[in-house]
C-alpha positions in Angstrom: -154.5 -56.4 -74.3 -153.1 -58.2 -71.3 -149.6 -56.7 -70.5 -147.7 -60.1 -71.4 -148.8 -58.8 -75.7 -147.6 -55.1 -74.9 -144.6 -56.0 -73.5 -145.2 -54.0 -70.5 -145.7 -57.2 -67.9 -142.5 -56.3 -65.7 -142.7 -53.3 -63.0 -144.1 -49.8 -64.0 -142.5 -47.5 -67.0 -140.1 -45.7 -65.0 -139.6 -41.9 -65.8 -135.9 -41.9 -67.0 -136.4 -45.3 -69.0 -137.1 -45.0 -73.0 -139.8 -46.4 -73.1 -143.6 -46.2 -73.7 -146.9 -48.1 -74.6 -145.6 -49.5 -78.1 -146.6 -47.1 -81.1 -148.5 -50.1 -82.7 -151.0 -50.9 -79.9 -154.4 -48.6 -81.6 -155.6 -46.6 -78.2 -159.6 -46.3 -77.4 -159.4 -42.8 -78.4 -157.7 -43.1 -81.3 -160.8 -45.9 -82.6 -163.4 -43.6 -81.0 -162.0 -40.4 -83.0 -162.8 -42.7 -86.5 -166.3 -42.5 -85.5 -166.2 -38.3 -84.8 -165.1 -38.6 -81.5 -163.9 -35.4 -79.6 -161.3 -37.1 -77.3 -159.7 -35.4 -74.2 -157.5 -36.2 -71.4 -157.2 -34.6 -67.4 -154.8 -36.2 -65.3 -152.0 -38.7 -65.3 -150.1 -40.3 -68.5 -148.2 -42.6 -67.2 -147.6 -44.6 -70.7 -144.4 -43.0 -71.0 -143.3 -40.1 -72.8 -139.9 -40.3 -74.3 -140.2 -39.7 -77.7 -143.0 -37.4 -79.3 -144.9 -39.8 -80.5 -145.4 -41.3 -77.1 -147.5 -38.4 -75.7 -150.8 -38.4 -74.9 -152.1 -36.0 -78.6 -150.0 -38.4 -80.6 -151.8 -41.5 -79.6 -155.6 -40.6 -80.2 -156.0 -37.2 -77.6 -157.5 -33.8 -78.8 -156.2 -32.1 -75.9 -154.2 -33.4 -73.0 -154.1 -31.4 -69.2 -152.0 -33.5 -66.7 -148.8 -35.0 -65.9 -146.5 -37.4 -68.0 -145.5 -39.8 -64.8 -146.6 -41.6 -61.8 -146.7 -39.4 -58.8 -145.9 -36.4 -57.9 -146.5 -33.5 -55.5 -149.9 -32.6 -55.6 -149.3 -29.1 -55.2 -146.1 -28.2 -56.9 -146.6 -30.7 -59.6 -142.8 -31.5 -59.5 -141.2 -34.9 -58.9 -137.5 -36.1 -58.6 -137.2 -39.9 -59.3 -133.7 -39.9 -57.4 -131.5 -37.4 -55.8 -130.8 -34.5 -58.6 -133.0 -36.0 -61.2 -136.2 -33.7 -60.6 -138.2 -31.6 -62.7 -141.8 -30.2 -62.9 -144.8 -32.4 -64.5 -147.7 -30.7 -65.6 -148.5 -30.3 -69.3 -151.2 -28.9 -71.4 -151.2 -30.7 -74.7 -147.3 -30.9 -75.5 -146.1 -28.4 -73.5 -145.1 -27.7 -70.0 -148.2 -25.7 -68.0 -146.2 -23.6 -66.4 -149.0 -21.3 -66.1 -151.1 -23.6 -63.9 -148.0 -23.9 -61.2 -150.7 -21.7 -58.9 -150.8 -24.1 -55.7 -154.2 -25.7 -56.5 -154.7 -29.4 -55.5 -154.5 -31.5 -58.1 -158.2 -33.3 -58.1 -159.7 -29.7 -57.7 -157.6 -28.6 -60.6 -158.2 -31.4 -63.1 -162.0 -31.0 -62.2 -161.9 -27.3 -63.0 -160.6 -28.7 -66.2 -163.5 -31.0 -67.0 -165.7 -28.6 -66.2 -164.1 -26.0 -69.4 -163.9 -28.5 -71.9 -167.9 -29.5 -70.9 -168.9 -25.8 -71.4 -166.9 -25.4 -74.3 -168.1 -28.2 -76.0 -171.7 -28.8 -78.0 -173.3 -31.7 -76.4 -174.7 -32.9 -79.0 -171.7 -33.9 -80.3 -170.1 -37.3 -79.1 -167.1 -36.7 -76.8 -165.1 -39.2 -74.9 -163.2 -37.6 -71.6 -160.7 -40.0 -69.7 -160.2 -38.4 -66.3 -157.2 -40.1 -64.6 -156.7 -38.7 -61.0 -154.1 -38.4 -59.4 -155.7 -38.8 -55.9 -155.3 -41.7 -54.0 -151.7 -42.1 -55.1 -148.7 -41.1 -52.4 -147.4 -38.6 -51.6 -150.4 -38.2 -49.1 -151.9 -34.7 -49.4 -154.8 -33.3 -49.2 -156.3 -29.7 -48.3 -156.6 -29.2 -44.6 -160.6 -28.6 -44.4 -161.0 -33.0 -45.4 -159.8 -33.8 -42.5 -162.5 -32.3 -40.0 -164.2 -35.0 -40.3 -161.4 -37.7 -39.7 -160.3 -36.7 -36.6 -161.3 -40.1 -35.0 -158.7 -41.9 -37.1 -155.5 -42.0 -35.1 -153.1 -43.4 -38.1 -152.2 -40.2 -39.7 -151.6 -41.9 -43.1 -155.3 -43.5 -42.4 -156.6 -39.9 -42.0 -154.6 -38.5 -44.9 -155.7 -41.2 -47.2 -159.7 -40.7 -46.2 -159.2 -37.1 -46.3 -157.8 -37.2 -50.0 -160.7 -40.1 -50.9 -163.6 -37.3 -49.3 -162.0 -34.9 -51.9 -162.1 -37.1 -54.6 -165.3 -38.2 -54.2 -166.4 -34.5 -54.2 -164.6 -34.4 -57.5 -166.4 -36.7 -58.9 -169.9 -35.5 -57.6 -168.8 -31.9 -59.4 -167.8 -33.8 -62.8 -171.4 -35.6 -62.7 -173.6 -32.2 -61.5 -171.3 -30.1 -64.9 -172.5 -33.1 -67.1 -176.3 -32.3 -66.1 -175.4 -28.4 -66.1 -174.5 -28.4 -69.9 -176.7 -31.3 -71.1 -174.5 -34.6 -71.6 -176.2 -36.3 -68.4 -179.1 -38.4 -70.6 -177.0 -40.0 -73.0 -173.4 -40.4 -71.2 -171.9 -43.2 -69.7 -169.7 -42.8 -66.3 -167.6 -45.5 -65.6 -165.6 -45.4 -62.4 -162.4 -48.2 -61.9 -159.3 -48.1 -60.5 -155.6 -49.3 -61.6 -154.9 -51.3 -57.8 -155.0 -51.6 -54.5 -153.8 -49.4 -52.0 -150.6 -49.2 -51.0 -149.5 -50.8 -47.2 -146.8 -48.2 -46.6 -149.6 -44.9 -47.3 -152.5 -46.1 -45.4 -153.8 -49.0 -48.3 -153.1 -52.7 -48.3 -151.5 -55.1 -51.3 -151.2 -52.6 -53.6 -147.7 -54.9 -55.9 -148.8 -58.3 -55.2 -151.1 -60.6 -56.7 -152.5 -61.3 -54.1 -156.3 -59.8 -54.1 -155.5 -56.6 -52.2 -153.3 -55.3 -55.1 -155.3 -56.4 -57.7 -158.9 -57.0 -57.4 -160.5 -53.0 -57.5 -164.3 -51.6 -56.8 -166.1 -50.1 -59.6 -169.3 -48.8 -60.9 -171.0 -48.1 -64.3 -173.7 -44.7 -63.6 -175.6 -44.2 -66.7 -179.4 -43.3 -67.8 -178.9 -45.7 -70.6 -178.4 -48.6 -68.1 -181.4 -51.0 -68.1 -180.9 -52.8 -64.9 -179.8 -49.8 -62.8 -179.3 -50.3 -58.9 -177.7 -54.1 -59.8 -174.2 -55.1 -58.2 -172.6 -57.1 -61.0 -170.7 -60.5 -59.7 -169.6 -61.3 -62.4 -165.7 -61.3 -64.2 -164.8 -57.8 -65.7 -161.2 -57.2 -66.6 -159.7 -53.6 -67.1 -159.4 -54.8 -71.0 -162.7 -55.0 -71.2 -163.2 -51.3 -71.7 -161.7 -51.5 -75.1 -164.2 -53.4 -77.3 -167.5 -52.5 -74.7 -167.0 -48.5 -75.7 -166.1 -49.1 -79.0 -169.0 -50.8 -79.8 -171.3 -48.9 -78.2 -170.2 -46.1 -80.0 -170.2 -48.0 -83.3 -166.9 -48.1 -83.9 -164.8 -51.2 -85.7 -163.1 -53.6 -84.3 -160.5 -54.8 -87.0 -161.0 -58.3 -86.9 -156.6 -59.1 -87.1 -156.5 -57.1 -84.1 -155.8 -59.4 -80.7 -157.9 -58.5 -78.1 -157.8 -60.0 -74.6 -161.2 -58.3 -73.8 -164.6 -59.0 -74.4 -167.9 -56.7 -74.8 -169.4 -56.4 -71.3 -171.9 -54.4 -71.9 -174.8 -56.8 -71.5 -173.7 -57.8 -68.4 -173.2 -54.8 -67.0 -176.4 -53.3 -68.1 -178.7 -56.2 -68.2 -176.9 -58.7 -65.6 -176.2 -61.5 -68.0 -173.5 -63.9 -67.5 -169.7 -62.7 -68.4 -168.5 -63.7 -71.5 -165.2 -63.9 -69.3 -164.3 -67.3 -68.0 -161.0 -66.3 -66.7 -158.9 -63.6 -66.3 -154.6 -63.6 -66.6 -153.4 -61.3 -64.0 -150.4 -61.2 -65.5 -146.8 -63.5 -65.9 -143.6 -61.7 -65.0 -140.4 -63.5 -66.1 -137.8 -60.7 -64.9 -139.7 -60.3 -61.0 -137.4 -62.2 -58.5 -137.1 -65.8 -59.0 -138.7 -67.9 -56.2 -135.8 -69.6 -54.5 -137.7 -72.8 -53.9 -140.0 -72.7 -57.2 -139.0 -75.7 -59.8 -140.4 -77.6 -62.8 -141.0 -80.6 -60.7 -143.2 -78.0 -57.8 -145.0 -77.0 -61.4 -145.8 -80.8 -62.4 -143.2 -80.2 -65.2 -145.9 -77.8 -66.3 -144.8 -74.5 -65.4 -141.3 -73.5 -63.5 -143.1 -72.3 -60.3 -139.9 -69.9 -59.7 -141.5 -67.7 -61.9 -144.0 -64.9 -60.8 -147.9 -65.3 -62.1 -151.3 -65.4 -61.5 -154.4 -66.3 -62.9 -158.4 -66.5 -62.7 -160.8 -69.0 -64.4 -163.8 -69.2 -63.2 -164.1 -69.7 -59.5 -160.1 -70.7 -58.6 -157.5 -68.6 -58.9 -153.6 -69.7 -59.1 -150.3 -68.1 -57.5 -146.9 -69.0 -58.5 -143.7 -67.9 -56.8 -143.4 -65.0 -55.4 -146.6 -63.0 -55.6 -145.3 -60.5 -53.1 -145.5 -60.0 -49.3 -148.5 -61.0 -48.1 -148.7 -60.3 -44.3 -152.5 -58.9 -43.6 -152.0 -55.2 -43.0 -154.2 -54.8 -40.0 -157.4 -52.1 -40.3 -154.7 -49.3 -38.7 -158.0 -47.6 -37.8 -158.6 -50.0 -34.9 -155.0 -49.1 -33.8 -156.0 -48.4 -30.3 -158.3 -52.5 -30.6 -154.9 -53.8 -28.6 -152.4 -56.5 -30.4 -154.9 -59.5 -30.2 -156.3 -58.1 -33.2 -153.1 -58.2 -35.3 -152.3 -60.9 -34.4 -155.7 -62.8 -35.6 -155.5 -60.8 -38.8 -151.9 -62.0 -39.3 -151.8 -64.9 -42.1 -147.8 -65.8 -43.3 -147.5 -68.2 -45.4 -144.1 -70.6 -45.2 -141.6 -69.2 -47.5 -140.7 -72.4 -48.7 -144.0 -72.4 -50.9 -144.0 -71.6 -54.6 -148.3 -72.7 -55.5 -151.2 -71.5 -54.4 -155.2 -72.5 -55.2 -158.2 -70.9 -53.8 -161.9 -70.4 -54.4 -161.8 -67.0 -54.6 -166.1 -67.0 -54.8 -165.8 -68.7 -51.2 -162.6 -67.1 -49.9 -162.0 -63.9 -51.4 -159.6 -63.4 -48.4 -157.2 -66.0 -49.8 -156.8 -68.1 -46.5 -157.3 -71.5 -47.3 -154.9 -72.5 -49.7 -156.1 -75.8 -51.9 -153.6 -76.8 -54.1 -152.7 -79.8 -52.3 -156.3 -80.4 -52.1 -156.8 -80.3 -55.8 -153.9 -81.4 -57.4 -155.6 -81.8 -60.7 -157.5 -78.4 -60.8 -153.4 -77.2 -60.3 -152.4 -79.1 -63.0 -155.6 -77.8 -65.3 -154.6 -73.9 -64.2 -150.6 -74.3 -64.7 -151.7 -75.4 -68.4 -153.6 -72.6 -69.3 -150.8 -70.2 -67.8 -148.5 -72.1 -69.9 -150.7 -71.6 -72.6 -150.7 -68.1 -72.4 -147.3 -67.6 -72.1 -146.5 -69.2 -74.9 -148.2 -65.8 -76.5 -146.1 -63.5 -74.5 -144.1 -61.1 -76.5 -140.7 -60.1 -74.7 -140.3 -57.7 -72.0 -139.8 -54.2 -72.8 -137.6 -52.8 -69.4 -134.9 -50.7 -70.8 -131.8 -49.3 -68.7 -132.6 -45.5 -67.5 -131.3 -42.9 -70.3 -129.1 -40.4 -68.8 -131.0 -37.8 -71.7 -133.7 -38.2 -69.9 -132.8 -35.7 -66.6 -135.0 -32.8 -66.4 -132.1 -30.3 -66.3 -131.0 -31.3 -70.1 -134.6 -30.1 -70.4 -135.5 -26.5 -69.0 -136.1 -28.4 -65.7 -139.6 -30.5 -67.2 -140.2 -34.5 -67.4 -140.5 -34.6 -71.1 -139.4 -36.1 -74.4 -135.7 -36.2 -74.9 -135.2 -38.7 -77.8 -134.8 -37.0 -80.8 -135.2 -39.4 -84.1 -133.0 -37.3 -85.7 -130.1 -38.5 -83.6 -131.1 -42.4 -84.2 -131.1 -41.6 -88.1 -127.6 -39.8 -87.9 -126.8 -43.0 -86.1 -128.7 -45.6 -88.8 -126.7 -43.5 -91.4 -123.5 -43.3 -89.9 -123.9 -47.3 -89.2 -124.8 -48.2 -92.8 -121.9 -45.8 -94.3 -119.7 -47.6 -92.2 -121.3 -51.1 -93.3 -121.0 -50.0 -97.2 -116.6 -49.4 -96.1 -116.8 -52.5 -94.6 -118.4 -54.2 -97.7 -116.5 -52.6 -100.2 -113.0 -53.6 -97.8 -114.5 -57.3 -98.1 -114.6 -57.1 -101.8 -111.5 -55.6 -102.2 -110.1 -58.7 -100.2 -111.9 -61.2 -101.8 -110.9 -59.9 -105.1 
């Protein structure tokens, strides 16, 4: 599902907030367990966490190894989200892994992981593994012997971030070569994608924006079962895509009242036929700062072009309001190419502006803005956003919860509401409604 029908389309889910992917939303594991799934989990959460029934084994996971939020040190596993509000974030299944606080990188610990639940596991039997690194997310670490080869690189977060990517990719090599070792290889499927782009301030580019930077990601599909194998697909694939393509290849239902916003790719991935996908929502975010210059009348009485959006279809792509910064980020590995470079690699657009159209096929650099070009394709866009949003469920962003510090809780990020505490509440509220009703009776008798 699109975040606009989770509720989830403002910001991240922020470690003190109450909040988490709504208990209603049916996860891929828990439709690939009906069909006699093993499902397991290595790396980060980051769905939120503040009840029980938030966590990872209560929403279709066997086992979970990893942490609950969105960064954190990648040695010490511990993360403070302001100044006195830190604890340690490593869990195995519900409880804190203490046990596991040895010092080991993250990537190289959750591969170790992998690698026991693949030799522990019969390979004959169907198993679904979600392996969500940690690395290339800041804080920029990485074990000193990846950087050998990086020395050219004079940006030191440049030669960080490489040095982390060589690791990962290692990682990734060593999860493959234990998939051959204990027999999955011939009938698995290993699909590698990414959440965003990388972010400017830690050697990336984009990474918040809507601009293609922070939102367009490389992937790849490695699989035996593959039939076109060697092919680089073109074509549109969304992240909720995943959903209905792995279910049904694993034969699993699809309940028809469901809402899905994804389509089976399969095909096209595997055989290179045309998307089912003719456009893509990137997402509409009514609580993201207003655009001061965005209006009804800059919309075509369409949309309010104040309001934060993007969307796909087909070959144009649409921006409205304030889609974040979008200054070029020069290749800092050139640092020493002199300023001329910067400067031809610096595009600003004039903050007075609120739409934007490209052809994304033909500029995939979004440089040649169109919308005054094609007013009508503009107009045809702003109604299918409008469209869309007239689905949106409302934002879920709560205030922070003060329950939520790590030091109310042994020191760990974990669950602090207790349902206990709402019921005492719920009761208290309705004994107090049945004095209230019974006072009204008295007075109208």
């Amino acid at each position: 599902r699109y975040q606009i029908h989770t509720g989830l389309q403002h910001s991240i889910i922020r470690p003190t907030q109450p909040n988490c992917l709504p208990l209603d939303n049916v996860t891929l594991p828990q439709k690939l367990k009906e069909v006699g799934y093993s499902t397991h989990m290595v790396g980060k959460w980051h769905l939120g966490f503040y009840r029980r029934e938030c966590m990872p084994t209560q929403r279709g996971f066997d086992t979970f190894f990893g942490s609950l939020l969105g960064s954190g040190d990648y040695y010490t596993h511990f993360k403070c989200d302001s100044p006195g509000i830190c604890g340690y974030d490593l869990y195995e299944n519900d409880n804190a892994a203490w046990d596991h606080d040895t010092g080991i990188y993250s990537t190289q610990m959750y591969t170790q992981k992998v690698q026991q639940i693949l030799a522990s596991h019969n390979p004959r039997k169907p198993i679904f593994l979600y392996i969500a690194y940690q690395a290339v997310h800041s804080p920029l670490q990485a074990p000193g012997k990846y950087f050998e080869h990086y020395r050219s690189i004079n940006n030191i977060n440049r030669r960080r971030y490489a040095a982390m990517l060589a690791c990962l990719d290692e990682a990734i090599n060593n999860v493959t070569l234990a998939l051959k070792k204990y027999g999955y290889y011939e009938n698995s499927i290993i699909i590698y994608s990414s959440d965003n782009g990388g972010q400017p301030m830690a050697g990336g580019r984009s990474k918040g924006t809507y601009w293609e930077g922070g939102i367009r990601a490389v992937g790849f599909v490695h699989s035996p079962l593959l039939k076109n194998k060697g092919s680089v697909c073109k074509e549109l694939v969304h992240i909720t895509d995943w959903f209905p393509t792995l279910i049904t290849l694993a034969e699993g239902q699809i309940d028809e009242d469901i809402q899905l916003d994804g389509y089976d790719i399969w095909e096209t991935i595997s055989e290179g036929r045309r998307s089912p996908r003719v456009d893509i929502l990137h997402n509409i975010d009514p609580i993201y700062t207003k655009a001061k210059n965005g209006s009804w009348a800059a919309g075509y009485g369409i949309w309010n072009t104040a309001i934060q959006s993007a969307i796909r279809v087909n070959h144009w792509k649409l921006l409205t309001g304030n889609p974040g910064y979008s200054d070029w980020v020069p290749p800092q590995a050139f640092s020493n190419a002199g300023p001329n470079r910067w400067h031809n690699e610096r595009v600003s657009w004039s903050a007075g502006k609120t739409v934007w159209l490209f052809n994304i096929t033909a500029d995939p650099y979004e440089r040649v803005d169109l919308s005054a070009r094609y007013p009508d394709v503009v107009k045809q866009l702003l109604r299918r956003l409008s469209q869309f949003n007239k689905t949106a469920v409302p934002v879920r962003y709560p205030p922070k919860d003060p329950r939520s510090n790590p030091k109310l809780n042994g020191g760990v990020w974990g669950p602090w509401f207790k349902e206990d505490e709402k019921k005492k509440k719920s009761d208290k509220s309705k004994g107090a409604n049945k004095q209230k009703k019974t006072k009204n009776k008295k007075k109208a008798n």
